[in-house]
Backbone of each chain as nested JSON, in Angstrom:
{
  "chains": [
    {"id": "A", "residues": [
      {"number": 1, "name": "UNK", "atoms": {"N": [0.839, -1.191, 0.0], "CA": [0.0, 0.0, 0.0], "C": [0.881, 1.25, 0.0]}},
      {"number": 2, "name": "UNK", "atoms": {"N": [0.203, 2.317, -0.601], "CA": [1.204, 3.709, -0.561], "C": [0.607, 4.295, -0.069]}},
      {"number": 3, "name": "UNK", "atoms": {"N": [1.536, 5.197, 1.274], "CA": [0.79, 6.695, 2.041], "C": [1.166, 7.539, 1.684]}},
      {"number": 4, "name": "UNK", "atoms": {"N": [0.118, 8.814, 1.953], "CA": [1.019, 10.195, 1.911], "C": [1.533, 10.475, 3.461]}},
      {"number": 5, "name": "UNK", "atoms": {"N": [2.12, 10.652, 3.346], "CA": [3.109, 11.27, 4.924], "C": [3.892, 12.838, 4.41]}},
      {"number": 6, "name": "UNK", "atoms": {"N": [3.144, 13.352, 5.495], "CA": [4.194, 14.869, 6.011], "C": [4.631, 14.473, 7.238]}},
      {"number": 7, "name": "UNK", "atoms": {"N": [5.58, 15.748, 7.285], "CA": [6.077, 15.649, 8.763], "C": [6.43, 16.806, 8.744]}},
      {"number": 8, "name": "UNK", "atoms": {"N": [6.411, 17.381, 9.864], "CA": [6.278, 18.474, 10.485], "C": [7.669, 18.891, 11.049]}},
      {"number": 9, "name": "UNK", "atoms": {"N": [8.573, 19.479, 10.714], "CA": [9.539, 19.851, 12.119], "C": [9.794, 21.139, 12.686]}},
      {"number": 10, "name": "UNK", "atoms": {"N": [9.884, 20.973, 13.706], "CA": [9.831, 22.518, 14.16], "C": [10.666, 22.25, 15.421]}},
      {"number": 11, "name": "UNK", "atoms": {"N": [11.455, 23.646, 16.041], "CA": [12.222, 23.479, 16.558], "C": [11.766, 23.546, 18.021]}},
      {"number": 12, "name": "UNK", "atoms": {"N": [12.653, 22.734, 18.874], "CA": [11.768, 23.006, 20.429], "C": [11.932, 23.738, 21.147]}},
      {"number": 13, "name": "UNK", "atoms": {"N": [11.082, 23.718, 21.903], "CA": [10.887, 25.13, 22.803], "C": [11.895, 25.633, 23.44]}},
      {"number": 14, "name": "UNK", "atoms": {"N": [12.386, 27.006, 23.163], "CA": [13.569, 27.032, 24.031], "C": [14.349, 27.617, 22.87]}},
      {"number": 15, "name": "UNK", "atoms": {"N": [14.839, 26.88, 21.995], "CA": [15.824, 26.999, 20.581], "C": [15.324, 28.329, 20.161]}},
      {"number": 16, "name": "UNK", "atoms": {"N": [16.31, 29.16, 19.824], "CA": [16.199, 30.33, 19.158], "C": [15.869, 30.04, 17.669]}},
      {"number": 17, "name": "UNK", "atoms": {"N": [14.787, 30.75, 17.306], "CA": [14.262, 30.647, 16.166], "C": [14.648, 31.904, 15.078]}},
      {"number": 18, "name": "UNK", "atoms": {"N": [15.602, 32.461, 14.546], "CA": [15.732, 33.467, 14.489], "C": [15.059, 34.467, 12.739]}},
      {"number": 19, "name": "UNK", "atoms": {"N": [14.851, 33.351, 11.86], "CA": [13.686, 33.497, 10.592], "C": [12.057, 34.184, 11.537]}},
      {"number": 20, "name": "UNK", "atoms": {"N": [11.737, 33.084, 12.327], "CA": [10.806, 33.667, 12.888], "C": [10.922, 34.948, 13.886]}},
      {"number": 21, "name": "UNK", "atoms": {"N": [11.255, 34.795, 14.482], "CA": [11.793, 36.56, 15.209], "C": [11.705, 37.687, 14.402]}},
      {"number": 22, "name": "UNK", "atoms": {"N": [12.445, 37.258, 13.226], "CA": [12.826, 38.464, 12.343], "C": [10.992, 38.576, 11.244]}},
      {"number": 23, "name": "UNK", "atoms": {"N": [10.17, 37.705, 11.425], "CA": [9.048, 37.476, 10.875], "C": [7.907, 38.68, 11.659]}},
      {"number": 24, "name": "UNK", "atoms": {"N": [8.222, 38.018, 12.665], "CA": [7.446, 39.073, 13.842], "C": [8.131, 40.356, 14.105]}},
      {"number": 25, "name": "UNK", "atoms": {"N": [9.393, 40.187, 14.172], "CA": [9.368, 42.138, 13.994], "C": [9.28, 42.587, 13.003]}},
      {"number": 26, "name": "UNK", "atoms": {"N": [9.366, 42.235, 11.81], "CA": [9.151, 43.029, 10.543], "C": [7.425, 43.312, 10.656]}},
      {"number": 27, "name": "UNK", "atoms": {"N": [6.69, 42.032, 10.935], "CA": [5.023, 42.685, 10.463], "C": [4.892, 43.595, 10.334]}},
      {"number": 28, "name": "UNK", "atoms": {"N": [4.763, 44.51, 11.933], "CA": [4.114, 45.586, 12.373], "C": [4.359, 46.751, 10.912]}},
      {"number": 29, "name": "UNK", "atoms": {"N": [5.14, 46.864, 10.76], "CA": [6.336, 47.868, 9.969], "C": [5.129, 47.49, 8.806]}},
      {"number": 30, "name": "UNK", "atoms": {"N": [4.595, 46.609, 8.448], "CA": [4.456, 46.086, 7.015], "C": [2.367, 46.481, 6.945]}},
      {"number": 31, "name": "UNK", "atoms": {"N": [2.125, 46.892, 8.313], "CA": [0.693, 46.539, 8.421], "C": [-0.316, 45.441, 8.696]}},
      {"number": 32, "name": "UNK", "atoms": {"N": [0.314, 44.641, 9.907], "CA": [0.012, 43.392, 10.274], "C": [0.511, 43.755, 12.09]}},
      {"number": 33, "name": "UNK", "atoms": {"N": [-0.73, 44.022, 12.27], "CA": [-1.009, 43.809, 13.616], "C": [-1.253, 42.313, 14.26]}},
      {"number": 34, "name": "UNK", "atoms": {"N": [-1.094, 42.249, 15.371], "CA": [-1.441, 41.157, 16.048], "C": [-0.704, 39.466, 16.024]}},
      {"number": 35, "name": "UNK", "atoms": {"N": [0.077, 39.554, 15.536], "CA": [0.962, 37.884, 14.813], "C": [1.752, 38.034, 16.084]}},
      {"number": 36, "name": "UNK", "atoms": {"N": [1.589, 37.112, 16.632], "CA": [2.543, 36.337, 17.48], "C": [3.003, 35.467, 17.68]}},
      {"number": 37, "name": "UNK", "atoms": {"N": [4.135, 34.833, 18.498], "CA": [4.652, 33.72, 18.586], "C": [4.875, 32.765, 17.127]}},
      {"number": 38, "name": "UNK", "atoms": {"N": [5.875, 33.737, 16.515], "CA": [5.885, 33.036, 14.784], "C": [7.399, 32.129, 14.948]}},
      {"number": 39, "name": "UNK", "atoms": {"N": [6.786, 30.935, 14.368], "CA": [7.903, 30.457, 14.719], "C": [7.891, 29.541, 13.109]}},
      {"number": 40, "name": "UNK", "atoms": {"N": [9.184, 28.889, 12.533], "CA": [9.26, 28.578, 11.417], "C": [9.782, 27.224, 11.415]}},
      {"number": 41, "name": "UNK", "atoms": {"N": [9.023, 26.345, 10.692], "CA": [9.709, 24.482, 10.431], "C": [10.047, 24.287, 8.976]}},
      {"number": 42, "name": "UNK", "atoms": {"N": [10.092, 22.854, 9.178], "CA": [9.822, 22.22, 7.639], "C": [8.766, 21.482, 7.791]}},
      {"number": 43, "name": "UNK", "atoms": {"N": [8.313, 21.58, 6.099], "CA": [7.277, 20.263, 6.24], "C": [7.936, 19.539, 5.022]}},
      {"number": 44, "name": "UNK", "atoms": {"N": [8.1, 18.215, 5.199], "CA": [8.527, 17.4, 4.242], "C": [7.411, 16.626, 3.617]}},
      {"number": 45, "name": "UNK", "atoms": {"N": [7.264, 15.849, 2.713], "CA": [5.659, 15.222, 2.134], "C": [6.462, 14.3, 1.332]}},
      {"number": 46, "name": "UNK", "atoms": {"N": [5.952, 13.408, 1.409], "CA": [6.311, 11.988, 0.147], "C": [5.519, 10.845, 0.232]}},
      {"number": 47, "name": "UNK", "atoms": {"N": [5.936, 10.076, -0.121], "CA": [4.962, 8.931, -0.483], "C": [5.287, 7.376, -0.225]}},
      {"number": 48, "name": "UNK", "atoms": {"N": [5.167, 6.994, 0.818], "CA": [5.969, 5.451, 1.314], "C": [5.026, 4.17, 1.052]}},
      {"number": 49, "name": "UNK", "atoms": {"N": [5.737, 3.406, 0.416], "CA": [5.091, 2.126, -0.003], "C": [5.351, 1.421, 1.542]}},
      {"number": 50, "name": "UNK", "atoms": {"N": [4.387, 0.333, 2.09], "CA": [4.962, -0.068, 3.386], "C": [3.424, -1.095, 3.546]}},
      {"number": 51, "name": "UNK", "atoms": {"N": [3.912, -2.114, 4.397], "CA": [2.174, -2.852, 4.349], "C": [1.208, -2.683, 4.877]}},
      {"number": 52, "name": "UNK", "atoms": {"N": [1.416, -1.913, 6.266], "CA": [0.329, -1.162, 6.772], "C": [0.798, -0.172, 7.165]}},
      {"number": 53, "name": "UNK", "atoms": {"N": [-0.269, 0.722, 8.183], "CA": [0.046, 1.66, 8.658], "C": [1.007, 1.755, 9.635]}},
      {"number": 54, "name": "UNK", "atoms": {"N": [0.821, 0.421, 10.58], "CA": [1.479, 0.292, 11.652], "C": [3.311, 0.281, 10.531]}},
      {"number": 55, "name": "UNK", "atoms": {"N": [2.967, -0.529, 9.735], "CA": [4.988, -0.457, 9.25], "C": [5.055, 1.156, 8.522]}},
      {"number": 56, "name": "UNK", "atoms": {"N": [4.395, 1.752, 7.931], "CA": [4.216, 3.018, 7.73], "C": [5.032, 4.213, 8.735]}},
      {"number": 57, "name": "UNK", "atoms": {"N": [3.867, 3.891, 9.414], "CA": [4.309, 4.718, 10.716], "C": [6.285, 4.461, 11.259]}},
      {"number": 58, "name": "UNK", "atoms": {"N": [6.225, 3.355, 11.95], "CA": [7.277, 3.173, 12.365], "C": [8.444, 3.516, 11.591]}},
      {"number": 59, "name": "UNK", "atoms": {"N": [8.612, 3.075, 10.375], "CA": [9.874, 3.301, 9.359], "C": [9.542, 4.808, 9.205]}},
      {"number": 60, "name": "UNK", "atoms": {"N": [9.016, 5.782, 9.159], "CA": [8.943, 7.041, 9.087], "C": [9.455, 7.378, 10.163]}},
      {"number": 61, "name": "UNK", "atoms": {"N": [9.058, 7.034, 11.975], "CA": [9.655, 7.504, 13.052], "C": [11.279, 7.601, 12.934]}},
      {"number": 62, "name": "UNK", "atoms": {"N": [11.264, 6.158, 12.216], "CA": [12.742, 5.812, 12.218], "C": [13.448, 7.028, 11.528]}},
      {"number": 63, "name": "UNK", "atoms": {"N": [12.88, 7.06, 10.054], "CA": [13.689, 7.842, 9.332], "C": [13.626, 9.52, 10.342]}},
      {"number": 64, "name": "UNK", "atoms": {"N": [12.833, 9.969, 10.699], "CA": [12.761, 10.965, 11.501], "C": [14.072, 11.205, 12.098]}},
      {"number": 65, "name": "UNK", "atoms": {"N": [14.04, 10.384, 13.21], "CA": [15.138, 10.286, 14.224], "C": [16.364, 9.904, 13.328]}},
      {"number": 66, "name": "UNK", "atoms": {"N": [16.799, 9.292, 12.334], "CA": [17.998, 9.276, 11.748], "C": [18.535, 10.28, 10.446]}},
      {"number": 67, "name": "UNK", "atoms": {"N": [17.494, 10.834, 10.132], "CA": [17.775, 11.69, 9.014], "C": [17.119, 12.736, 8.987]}},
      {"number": 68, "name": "UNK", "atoms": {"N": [15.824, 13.096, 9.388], "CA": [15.165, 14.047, 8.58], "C": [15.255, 15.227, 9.422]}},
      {"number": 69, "name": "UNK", "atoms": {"N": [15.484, 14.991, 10.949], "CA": [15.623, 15.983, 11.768], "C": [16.748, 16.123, 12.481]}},
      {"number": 70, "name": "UNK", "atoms": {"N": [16.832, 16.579, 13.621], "CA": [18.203, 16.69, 14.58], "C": [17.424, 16.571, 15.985]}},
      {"number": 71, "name": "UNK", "atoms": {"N": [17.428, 15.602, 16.224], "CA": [16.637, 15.531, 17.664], "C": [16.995, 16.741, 18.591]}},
      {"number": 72, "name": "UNK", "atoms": {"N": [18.535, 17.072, 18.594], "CA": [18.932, 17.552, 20.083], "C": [18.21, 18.777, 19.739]}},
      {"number": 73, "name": "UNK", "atoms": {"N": [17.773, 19.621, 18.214], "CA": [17.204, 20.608, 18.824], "C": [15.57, 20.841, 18.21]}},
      {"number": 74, "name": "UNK", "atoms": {"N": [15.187, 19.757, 17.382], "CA": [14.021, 19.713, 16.589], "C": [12.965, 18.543, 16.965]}},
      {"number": 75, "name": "UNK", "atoms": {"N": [11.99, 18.74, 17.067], "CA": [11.001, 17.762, 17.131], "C": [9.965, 17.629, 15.877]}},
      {"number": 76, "name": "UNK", "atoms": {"N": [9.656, 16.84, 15.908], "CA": [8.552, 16.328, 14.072], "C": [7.286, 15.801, 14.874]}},
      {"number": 77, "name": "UNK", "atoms": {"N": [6.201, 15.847, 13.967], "CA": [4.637, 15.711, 13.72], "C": [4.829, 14.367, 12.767]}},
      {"number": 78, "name": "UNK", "atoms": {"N": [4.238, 13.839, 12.48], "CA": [3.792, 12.863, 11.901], "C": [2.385, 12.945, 11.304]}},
      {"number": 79, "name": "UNK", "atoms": {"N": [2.293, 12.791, 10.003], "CA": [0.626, 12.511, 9.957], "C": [0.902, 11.849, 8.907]}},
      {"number": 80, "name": "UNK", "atoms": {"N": [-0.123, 10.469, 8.609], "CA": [0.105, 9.588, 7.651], "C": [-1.679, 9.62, 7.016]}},
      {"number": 81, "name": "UNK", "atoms": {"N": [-1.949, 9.535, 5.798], "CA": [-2.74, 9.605, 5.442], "C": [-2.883, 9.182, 3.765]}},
      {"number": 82, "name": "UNK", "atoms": {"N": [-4.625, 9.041, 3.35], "CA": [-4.57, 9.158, 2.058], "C": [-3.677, 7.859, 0.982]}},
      {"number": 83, "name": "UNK", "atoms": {"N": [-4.659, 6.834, 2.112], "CA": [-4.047, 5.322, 1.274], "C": [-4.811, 5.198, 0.341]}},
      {"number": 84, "name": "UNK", "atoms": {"N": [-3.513, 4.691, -0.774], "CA": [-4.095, 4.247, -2.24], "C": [-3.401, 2.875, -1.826]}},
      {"number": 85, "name": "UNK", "atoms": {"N": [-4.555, 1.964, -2.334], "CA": [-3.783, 0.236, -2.026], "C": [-3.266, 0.049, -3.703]}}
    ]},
    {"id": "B", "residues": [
      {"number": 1, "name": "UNK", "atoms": {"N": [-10.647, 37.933, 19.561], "CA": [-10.154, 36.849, 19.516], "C": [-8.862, 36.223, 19.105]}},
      {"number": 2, "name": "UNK", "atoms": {"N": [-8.213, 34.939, 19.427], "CA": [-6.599, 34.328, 18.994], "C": [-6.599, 33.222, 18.702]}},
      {"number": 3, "name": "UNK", "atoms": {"N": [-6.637, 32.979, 17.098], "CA": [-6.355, 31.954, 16.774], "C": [-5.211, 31.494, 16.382]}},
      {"number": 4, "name": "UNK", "atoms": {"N": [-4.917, 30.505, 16.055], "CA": [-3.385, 29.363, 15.696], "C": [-3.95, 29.025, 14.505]}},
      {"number": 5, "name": "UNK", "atoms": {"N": [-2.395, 29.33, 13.857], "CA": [-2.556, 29.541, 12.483], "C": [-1.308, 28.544, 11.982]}},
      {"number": 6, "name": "UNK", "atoms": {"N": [-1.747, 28.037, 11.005], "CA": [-0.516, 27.33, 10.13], "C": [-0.5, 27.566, 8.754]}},
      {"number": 7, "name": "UNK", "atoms": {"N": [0.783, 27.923, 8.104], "CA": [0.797, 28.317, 7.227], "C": [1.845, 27.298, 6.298]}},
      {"number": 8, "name": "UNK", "atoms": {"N": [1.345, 26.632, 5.386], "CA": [2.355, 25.661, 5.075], "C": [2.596, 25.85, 3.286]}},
      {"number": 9, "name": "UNK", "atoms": {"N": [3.367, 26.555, 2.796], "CA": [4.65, 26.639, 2.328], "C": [5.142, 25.692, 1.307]}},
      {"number": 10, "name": "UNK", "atoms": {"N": [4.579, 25.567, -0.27], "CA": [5.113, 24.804, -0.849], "C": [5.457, 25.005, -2.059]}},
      {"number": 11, "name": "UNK", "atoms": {"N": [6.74, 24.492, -2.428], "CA": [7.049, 25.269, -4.34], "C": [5.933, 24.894, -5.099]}},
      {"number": 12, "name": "UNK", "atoms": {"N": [5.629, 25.33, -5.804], "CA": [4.438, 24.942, -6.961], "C": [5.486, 23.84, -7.651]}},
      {"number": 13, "name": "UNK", "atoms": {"N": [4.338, 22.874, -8.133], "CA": [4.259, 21.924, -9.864], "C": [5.455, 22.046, -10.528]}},
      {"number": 14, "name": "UNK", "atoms": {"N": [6.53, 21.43, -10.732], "CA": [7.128, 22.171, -11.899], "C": [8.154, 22.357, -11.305]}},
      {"number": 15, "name": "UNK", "atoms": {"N": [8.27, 23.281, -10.322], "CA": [9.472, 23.727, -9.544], "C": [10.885, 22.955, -9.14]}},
      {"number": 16, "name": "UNK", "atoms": {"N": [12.195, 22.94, -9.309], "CA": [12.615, 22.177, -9.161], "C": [13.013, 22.289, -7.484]}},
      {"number": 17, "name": "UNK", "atoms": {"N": [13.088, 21.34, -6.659], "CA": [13.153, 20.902, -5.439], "C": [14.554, 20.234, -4.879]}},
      {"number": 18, "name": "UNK", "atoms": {"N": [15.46, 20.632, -5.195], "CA": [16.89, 20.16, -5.088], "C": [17.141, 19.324, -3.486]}},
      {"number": 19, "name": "UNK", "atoms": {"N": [16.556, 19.89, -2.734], "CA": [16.148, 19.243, -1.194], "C": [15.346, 18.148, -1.364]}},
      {"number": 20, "name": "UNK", "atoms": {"N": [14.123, 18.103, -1.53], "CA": [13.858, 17.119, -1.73], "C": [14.614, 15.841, -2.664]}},
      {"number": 21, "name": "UNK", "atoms": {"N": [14.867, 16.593, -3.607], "CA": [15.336, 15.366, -4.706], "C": [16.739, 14.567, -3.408]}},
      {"number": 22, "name": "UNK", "atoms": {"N": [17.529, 15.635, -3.159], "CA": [18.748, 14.887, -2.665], "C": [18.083, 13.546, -1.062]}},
      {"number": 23, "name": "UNK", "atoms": {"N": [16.633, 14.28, -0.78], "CA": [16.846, 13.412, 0.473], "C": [16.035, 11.894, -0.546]}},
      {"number": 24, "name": "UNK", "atoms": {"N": [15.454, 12.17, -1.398], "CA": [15.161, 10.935, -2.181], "C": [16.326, 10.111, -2.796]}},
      {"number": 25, "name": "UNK", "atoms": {"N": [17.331, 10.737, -3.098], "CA": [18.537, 9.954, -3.855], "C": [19.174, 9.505, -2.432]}},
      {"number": 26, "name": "UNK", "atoms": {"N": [18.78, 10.112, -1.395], "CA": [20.079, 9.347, -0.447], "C": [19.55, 8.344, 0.273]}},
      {"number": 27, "name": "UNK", "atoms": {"N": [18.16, 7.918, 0.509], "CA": [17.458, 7.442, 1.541], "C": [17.319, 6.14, 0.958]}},
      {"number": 28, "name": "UNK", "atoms": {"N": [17.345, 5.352, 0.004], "CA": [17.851, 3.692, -0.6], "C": [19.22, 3.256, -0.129]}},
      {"number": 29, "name": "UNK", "atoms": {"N": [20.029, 4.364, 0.319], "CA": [21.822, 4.005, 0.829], "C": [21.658, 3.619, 2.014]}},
      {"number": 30, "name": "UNK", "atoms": {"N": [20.855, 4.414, 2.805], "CA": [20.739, 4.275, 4.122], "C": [19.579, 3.063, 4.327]}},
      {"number": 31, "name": "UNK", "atoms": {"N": [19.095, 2.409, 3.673], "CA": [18.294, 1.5, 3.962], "C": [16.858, 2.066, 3.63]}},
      {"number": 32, "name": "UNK", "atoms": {"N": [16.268, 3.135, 3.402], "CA": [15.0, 3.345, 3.658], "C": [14.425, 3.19, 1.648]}},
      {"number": 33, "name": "UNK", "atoms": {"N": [13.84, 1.879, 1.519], "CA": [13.253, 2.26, 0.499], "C": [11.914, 2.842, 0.475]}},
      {"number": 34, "name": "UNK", "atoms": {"N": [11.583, 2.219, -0.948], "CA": [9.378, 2.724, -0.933], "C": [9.84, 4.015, -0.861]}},
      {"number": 35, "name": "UNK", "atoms": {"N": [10.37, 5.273, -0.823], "CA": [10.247, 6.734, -0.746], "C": [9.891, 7.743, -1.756]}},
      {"number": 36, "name": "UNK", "atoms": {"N": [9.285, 7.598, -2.351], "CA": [8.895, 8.62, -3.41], "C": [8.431, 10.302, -3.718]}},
      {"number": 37, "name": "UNK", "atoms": {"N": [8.525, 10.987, -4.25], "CA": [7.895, 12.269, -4.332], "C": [8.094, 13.073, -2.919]}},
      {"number": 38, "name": "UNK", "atoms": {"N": [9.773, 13.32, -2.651], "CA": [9.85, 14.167, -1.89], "C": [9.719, 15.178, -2.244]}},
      {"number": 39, "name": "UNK", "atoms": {"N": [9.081, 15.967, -1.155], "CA": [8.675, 17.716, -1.422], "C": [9.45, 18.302, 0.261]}},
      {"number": 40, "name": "UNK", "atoms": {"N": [10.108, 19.374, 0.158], "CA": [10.38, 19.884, 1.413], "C": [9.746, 21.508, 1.516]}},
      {"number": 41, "name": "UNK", "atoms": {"N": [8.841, 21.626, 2.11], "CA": [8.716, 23.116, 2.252], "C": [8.841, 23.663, 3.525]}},
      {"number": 42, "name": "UNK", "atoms": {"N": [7.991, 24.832, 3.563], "CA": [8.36, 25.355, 4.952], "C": [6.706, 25.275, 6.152]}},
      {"number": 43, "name": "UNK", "atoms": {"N": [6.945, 25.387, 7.054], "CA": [5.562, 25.546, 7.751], "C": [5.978, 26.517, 8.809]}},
      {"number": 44, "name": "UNK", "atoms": {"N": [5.212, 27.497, 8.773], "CA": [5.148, 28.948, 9.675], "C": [4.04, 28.958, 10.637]}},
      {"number": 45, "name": "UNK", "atoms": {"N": [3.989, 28.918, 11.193], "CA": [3.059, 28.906, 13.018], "C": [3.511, 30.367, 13.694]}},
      {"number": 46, "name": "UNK", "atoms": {"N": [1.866, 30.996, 13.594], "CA": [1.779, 31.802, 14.833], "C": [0.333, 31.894, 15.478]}},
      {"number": 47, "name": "UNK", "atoms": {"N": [0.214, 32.91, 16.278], "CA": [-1.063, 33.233, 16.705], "C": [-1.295, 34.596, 16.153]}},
      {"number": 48, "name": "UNK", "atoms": {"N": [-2.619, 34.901, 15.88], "CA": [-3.079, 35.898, 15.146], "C": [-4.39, 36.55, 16.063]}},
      {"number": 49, "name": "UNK", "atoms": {"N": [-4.42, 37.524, 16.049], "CA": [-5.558, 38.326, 17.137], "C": [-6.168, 38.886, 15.889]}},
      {"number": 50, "name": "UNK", "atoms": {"N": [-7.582, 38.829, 15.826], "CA": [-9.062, 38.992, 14.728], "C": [-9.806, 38.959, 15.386]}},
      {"number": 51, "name": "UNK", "atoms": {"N": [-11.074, 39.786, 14.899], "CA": [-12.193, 39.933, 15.127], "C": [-13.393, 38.613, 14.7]}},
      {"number": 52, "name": "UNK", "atoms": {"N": [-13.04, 37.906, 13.634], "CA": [-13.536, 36.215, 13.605], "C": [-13.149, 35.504, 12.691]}},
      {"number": 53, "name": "UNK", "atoms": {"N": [-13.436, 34.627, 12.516], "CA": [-12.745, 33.664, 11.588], "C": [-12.082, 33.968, 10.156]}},
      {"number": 54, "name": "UNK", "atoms": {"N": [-13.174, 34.706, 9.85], "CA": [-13.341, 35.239, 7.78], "C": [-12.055, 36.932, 7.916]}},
      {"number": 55, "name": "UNK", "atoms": {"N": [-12.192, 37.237, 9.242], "CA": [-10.957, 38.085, 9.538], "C": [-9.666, 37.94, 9.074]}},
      {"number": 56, "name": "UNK", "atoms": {"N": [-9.589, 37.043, 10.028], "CA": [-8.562, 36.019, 10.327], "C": [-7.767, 35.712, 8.958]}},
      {"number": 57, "name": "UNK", "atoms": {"N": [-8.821, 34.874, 8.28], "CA": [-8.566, 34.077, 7.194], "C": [-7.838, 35.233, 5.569]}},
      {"number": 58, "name": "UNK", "atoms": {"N": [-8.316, 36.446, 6.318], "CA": [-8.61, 37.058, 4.911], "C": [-7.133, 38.21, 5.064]}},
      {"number": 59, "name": "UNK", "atoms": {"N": [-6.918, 38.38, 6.996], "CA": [-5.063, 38.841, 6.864], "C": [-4.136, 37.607, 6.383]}},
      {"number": 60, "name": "UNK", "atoms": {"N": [-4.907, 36.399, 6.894], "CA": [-3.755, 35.443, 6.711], "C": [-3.295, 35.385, 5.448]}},
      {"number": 61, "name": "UNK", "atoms": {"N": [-4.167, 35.674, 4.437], "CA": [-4.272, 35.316, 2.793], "C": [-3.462, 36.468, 2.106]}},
      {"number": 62, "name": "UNK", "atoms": {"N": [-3.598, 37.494, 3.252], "CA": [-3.188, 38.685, 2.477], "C": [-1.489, 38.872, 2.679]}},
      {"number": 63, "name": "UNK", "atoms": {"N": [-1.451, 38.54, 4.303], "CA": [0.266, 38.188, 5.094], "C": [0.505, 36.605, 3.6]}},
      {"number": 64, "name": "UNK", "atoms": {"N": [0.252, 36.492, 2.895], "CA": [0.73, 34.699, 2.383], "C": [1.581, 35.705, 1.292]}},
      {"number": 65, "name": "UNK", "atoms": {"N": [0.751, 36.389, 0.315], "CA": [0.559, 37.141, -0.853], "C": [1.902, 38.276, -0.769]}},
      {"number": 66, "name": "UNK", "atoms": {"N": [1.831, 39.107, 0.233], "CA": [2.828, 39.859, 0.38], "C": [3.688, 39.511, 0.864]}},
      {"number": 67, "name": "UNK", "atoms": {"N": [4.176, 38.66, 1.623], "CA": [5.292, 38.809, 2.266], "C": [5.679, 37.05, 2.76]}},
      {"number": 68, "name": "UNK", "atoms": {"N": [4.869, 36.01, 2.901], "CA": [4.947, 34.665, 3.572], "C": [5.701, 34.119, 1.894]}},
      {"number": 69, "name": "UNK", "atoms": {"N": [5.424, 33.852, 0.97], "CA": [5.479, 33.274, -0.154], "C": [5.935, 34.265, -0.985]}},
      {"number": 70, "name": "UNK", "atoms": {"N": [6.551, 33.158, -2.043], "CA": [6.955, 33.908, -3.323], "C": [5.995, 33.446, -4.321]}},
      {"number": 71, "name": "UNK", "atoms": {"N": [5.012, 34.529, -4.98], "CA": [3.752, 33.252, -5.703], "C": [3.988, 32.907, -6.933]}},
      {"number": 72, "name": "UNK", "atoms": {"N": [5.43, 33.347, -7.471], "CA": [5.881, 32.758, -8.544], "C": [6.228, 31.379, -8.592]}},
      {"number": 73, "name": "UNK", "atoms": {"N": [6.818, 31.236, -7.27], "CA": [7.334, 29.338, -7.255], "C": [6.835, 29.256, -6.451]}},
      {"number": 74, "name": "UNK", "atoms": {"N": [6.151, 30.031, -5.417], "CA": [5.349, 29.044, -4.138], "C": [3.833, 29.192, -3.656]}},
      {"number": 75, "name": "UNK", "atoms": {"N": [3.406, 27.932, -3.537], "CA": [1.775, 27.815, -3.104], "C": [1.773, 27.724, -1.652]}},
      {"number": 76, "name": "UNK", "atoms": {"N": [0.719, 28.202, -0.792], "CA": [0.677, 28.125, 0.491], "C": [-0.843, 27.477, 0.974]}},
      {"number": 77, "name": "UNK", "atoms": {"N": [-0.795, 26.737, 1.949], "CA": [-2.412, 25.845, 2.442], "C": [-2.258, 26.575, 3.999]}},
      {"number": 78, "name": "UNK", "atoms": {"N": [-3.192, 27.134, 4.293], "CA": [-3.872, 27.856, 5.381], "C": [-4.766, 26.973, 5.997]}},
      {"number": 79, "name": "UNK", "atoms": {"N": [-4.374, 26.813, 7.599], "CA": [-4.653, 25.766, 8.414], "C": [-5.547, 26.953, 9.624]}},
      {"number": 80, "name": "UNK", "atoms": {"N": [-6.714, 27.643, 10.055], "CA": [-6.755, 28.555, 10.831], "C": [-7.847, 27.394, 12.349]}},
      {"number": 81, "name": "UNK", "atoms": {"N": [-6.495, 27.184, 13.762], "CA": [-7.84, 26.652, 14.517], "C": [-7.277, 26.78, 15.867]}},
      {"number": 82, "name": "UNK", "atoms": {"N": [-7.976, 26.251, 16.906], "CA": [-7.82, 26.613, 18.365], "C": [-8.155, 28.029, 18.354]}},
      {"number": 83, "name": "UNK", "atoms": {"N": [-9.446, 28.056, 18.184], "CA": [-9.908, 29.693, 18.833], "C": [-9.601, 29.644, 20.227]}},
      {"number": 84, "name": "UNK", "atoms": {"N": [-8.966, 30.745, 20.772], "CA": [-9.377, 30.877, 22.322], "C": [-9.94, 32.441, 22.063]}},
      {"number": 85, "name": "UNK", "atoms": {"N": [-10.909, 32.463, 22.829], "CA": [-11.702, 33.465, 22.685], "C": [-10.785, 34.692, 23.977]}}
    ]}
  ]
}
């Protein structure tokens, strides 16, 4: 079966975000009141052949934690969806 | 009102994706097959203060247009939820 999978990463709490910082002080200047707490990830999207969800899932965690992010300062979302068998 | 907003960030059709492509060429070395149609974009999170939803929706569209995206190579999907009143 093939999923669509994103994943989400964004950095954790704490980690200086500094794209986003510079997001939120520019608004005001630009005519955008009110935006707060802007903070900036990746979203990655592809398409994993795998036999269920349950092996889906897991080999994505995996790849997470070995490639797609940096644990010590990023954390990822997961969402698997949108099976074509 | 403050809602949570996601703003997710993607090259248009066509576009070439050099990030993605490389994490697709590398991820069969490392063991991970089945991976297809990587896309890497960005996802932007903040909170936004509006008067209601169609508010909301209609700075968010306007913050995408001017200043979040480039709408020559990039499409953006607007996620607007968790009202706290």
């Amino acid at each position: 079966m093939t999923f669509d999978v994103v994943v989400e990463v964004r950095l954790r709490e704490g980690v200086a975000d500094p794209e986003g910082s510079t997001i939120e002080r520019t608004l005001p200047a630009l005519g955008f009141d009110g935006v707060r707490d802007v903070s900036v990830g990746k979203s990655i999207r592809f398409s994993l052949e795998a036999a269920d969800e349950e092996a889906a899932r897991s080999e994505v965690e995996d790849l997470c934690k070995r490639f797609l992010t940096n644990p010590v300062i990023e954390d990822s979302t997961i969402t698997i969806s949108g099976v074509v068998s």
